[in-house]
N, C-alpha and C positions, 0 to 999 in steps of 0.2 A: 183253370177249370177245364180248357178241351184237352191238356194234358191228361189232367186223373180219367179225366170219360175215354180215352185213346185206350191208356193202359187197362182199365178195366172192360172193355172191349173185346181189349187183347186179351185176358187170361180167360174170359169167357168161352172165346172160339179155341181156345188151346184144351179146355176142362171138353167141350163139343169133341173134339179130335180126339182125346184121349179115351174119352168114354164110348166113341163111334169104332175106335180101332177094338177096343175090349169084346166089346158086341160082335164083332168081326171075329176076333180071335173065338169067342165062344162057340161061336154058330159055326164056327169052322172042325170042331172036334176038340181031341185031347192035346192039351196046349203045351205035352212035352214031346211030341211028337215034332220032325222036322220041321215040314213044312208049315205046323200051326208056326214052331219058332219065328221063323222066317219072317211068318205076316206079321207078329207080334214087333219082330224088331222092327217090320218097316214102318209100325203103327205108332212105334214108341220113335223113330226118328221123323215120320212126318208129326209127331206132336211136338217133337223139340227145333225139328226147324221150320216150319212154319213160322212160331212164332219170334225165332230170331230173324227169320227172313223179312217178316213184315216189320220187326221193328225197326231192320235198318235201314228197309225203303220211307219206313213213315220219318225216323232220325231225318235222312237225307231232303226228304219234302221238305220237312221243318228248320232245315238247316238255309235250305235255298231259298222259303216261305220266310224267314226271319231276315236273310241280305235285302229281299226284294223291302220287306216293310221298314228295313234300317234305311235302306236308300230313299225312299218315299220320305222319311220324316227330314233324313238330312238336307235334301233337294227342298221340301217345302221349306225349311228353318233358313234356308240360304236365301231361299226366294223371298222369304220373308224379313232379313236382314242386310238385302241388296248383293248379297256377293254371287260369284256363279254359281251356274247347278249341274252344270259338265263336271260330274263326281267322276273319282277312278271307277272301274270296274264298271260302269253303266250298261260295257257292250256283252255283257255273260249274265243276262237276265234272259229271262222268256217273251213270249209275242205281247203278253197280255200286259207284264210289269212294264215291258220297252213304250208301249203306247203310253201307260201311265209315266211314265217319266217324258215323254213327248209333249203332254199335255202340260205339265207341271214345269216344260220349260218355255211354253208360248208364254204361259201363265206368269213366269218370272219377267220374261220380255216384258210381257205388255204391262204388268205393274213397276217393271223399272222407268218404262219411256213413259209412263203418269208421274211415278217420282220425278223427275227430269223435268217434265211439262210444269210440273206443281213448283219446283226451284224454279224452273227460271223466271215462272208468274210472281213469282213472292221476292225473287230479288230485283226484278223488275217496279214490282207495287213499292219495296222499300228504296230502289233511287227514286224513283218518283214521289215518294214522300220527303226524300231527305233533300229534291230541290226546289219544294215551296219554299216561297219566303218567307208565310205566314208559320206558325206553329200549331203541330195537329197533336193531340191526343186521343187514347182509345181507354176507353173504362171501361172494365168488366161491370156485375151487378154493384161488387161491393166495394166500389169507387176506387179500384187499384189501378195502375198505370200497367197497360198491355203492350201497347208500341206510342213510342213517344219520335219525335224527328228530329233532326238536329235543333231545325230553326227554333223547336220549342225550349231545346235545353241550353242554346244559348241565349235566349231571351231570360227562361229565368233565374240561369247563371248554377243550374246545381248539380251539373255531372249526367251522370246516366240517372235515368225517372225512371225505366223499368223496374217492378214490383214494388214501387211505393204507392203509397196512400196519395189522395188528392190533399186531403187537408195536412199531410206533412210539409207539400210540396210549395201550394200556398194556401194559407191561411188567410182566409177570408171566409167566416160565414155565410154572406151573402151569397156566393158560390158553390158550397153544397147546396143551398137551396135552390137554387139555378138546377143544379144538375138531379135531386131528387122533383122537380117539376118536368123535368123532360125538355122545354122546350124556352127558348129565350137568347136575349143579349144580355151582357153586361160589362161596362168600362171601369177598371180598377186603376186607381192612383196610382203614379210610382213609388216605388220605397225601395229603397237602397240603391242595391244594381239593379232593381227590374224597373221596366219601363211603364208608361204609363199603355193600357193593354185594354183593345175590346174581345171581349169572350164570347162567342156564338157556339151555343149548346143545342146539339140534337140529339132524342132518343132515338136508339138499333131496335131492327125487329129482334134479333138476337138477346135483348135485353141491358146492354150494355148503353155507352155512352160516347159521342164524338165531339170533342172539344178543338174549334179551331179560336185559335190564337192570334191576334194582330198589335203590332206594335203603332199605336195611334200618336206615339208623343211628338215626332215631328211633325204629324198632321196638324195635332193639336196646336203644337208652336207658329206652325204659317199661318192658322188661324186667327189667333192673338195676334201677329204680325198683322195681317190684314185687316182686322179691326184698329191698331191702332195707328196704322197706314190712314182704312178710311177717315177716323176720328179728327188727323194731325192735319190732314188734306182740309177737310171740312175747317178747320180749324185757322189755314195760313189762308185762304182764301177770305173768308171768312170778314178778315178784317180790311183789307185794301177794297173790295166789295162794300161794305158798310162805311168806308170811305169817302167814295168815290160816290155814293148813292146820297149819303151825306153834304158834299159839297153841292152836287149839283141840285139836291132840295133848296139849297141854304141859298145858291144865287135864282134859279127859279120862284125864291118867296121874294124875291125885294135886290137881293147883291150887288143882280147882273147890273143894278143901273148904278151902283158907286164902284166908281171908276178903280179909288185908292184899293178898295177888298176884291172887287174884282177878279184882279191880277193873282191874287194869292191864292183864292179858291179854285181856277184852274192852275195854278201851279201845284195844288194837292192833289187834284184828279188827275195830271198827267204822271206826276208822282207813283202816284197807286196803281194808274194804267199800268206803268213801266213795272208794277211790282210784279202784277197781276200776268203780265207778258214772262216775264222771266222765270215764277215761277211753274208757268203750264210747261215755258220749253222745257226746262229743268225735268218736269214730270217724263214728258214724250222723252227727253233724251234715256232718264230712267228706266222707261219701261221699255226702251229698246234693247238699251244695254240687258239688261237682267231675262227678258223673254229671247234672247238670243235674235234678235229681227236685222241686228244691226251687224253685218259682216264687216270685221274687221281685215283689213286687208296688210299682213306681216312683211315687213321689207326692211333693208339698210336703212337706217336713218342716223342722221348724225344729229345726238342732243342739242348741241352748240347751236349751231344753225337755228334749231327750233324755237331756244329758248329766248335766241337773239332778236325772233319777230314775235314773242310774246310779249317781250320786254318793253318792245317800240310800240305794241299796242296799247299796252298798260300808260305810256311814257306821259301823257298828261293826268293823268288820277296817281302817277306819280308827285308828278309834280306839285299838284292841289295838296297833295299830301305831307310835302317836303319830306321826301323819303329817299333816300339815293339806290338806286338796284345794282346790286355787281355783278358781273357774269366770270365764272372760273372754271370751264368746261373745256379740256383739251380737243383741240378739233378734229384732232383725228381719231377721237373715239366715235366707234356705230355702234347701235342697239338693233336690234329685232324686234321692229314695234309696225304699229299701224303709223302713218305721221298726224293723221289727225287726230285719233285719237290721241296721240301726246300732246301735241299741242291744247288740247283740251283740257288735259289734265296739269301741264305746266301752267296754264291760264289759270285755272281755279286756284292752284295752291299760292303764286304767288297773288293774284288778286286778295287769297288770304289775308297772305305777310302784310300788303298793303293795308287794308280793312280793319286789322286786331292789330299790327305793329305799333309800338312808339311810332308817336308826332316827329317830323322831324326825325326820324331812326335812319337805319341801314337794313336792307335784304339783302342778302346774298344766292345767288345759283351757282351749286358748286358739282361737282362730280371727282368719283374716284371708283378703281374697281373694286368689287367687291365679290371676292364667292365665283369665281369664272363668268361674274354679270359686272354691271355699270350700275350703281349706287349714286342719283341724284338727288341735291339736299338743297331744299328751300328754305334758309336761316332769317330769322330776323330777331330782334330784341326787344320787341312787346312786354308785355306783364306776364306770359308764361300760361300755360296749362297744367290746372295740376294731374298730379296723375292716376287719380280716381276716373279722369275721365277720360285717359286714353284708351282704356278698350270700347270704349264705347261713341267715341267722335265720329268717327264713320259710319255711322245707324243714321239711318235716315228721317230727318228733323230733329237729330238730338242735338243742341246747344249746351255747352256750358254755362253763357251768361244770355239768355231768349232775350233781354231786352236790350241788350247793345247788339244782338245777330240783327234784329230786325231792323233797328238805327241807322247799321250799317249798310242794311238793303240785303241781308243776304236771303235764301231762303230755304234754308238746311240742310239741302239736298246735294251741295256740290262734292262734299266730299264724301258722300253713299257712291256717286258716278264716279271718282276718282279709283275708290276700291274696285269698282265692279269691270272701270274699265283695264286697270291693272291685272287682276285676273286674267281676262280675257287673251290677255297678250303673256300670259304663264309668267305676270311678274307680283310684286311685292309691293305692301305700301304698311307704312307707319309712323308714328311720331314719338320726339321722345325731347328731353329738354335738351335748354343752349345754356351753361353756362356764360359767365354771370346770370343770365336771365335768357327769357324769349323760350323760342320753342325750334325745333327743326323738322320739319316735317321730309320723308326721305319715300324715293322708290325705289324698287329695284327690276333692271331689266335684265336680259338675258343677252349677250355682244354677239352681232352678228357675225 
């Protein structure tokens, strides 16, 4: 459009010139005479170069009016797509265009170092998302997954969550509801690979939604533990208590003065004392072991030796027993243990063997290496364990047969302390059968 209005501009002052020269030429005389000629030519060539003359200075404006606005567009498209703005030719513009390219390069600056600023905030905000433990979600309005974190999509086992739906992701009713309320918890069962999960939902001023994620099932698990911790506790007390409260009712009403019952009625209260003592220690040693209270202290030790004064401690509840103990531990083997703590632990298993073995039987304490460690086995030929209940023997108060554990005095706890103190010393314990019969109960240490 300021083209056609340029050129039509132009032929206006050219028709001016030409008609101003005519006028000239008239008022001047007879136009065939010389000097009319003269003016006429010079009237007829200021009409024709004039207007070549301005057209080539306005061409050339527009020529240089057209670099300066090609640069301006290119400079901002650059700046606008991060790359430089130091274009070729920058330096053969005029004062006015060079300022505006001056400015349109601070301008590029200062929007690159916000781009810059803005990275390194966002991949800053994304490792710190992706080192909670918990799992975070972000929901737009229309419950789609915006930024998801690691922890959340290995909890719920499905790859990358970005741009899916909530209810694809899990499928739980109650949970859109959660999140169309805006505000709330809620604990979902496990099913499959996902775990059992509490979901704390808040609504964005933005509109959107933040879903944090936590993985509750081991919490849930020590729970139940410690319910049936407290339950079992309650439970072995319980009755050497009701005992013992028992007896000494029964000689308190009348007993204490017949001599013959007497005797029996504290021989059941000291009975039940002695249950009642063994099983608190048992507890305290438990909860040392397991609260980390009890420092074990790692050193040489040689099995042999150890097993050889456990053996001598046991040697009359052997004997009561008629049970013979064998010892088959080369002496010069050393483990890396605590020595009390083994000792503790050879104690429990063979006071086992003793306890559950055939009348009359054989135990054996044997070692061999195993695996770059020392492999000790506590054999005897009892009635056997079946093996339903080997993953489970070392739980704490679980019996196989609860009414000959108790018979036997024991009080379910020793072989929980046996595991927990194996650990502790980075070794191994298990149990597995003895041909013909029995069971073998084995540790494993690490050889000093």
């Amino acid at each position: 459009m300021i083209r056609g209005f340029f050129w039509r501009v132009l032929l206006l002052f050219a028709a001016f010139l030409a008609l101003a020269g005519f006028l000239v030429a008239a008022a001047a005389g007879d136009p065939f005479q010389p000097d009319t000629r003269a003016l006429m030519i010079g009237a007829i060539l200021a009409v024709i170069g004039a207007p070549l003359l301005a057209a080539a200075t306005t061409l050339l404006a527009q020529r240089r009016l057209g670099r300066s606005v090609e640069g301006v567009s290119e400079r901002i498209r650059a700046a606008l797509e991060g790359g430089p703005t130091q274009l070729a030719g920058a330096g053969r513009t005029d004062e006015a265009t060079a300022t505006l390219f001056g400015a349109i390069d601070r301008l590029s600056r200062e929007v690159e170092a916000a781009r810059e600023r803005h990275g390194a905030q966002a991949a800053l905000l994304r490792r710190t998302i992706d080192g909670l433990r918990d799992g975070v979600v972000f929901l737009d309005r229309g419950q789609a997954i915006v930024i998801a974190n690691r922890a959340a999509e290995l909890m719920l086992g499905l790859g990358t969550l970005v741009g899916r739906r909530l209810v694809e992701v899990i499928r739980a009713p109650e949970l859109a509801t959660l999140v169309e309320a805006g505000e709330g918890q809620l604990e979902l069962p496990a099913r499959g690979l996902r775990p059992t999960m509490l979901i704390d939902c808040r609504r964005l001023d933005e509109g959107g939604s933040l879903l944090t994620l936590r993985d509750v099932g081991e919490l849930r698990r020590l729970e139940r533990v410690r319910r049936d911790f407290v339950a079992n506790v309650s439970h072995e007390l319980r009755t050497p208590v009701a005992a013992v409260k028992m007896n000494a009712e029964t000689l308190l009403g009348g007993a204490l003065e017949e001599a013959g019952a007497r005797r029996g009625f504290l021989e059941a209260i000291e009975r039940n004392a002695h249950r009642l003592e063994s099983l608190l220690a048992d507890l305290l040693d438990l909860s040392e072991v397991e609260s980390g209270q009890r420092e074990l202290r790692r050193e040489a030790v040689a099995p042999a030796e150890v097993a050889r004064e456990v053996i001598g401690a046991l040697a009359d509840e052997a004997q009561g027993q008629g049970v013979t103990i064998e010892l088959a531990i080369d002496e010069a083997a050393v483990v890396l243990a605590d020595r009390l703590a083994l000792q503790q632990i050879l104690h429990n298993l063979v006071e086992n063997a003793l306890r559950y073995g055939a009348k009359g039987g054989r135990v054996r304490v044997e070692a061999s290496a195993v695996d770059g460690g020392l492999e000790l086995r506590i054999v005897d030929d009892g009635p056997g364990i079946e093996p339903r209940h080997h993953d489970r023997i070392f739980e704490r108060f679980y019996r196989v047969d609860p009414g000959r554990s108790r018979a036997a005095g024991g009080t379910g706890l020793g072989l929980s302390i046996v595991r927990n103190l194996c650990e502790a010393m980075d070794g191994s314990v298990g149990v597995r059968p003895n041909a013909p019969r029995g069971s073998v109960f084995w540790l494993w240490l690490p050889l000093a």
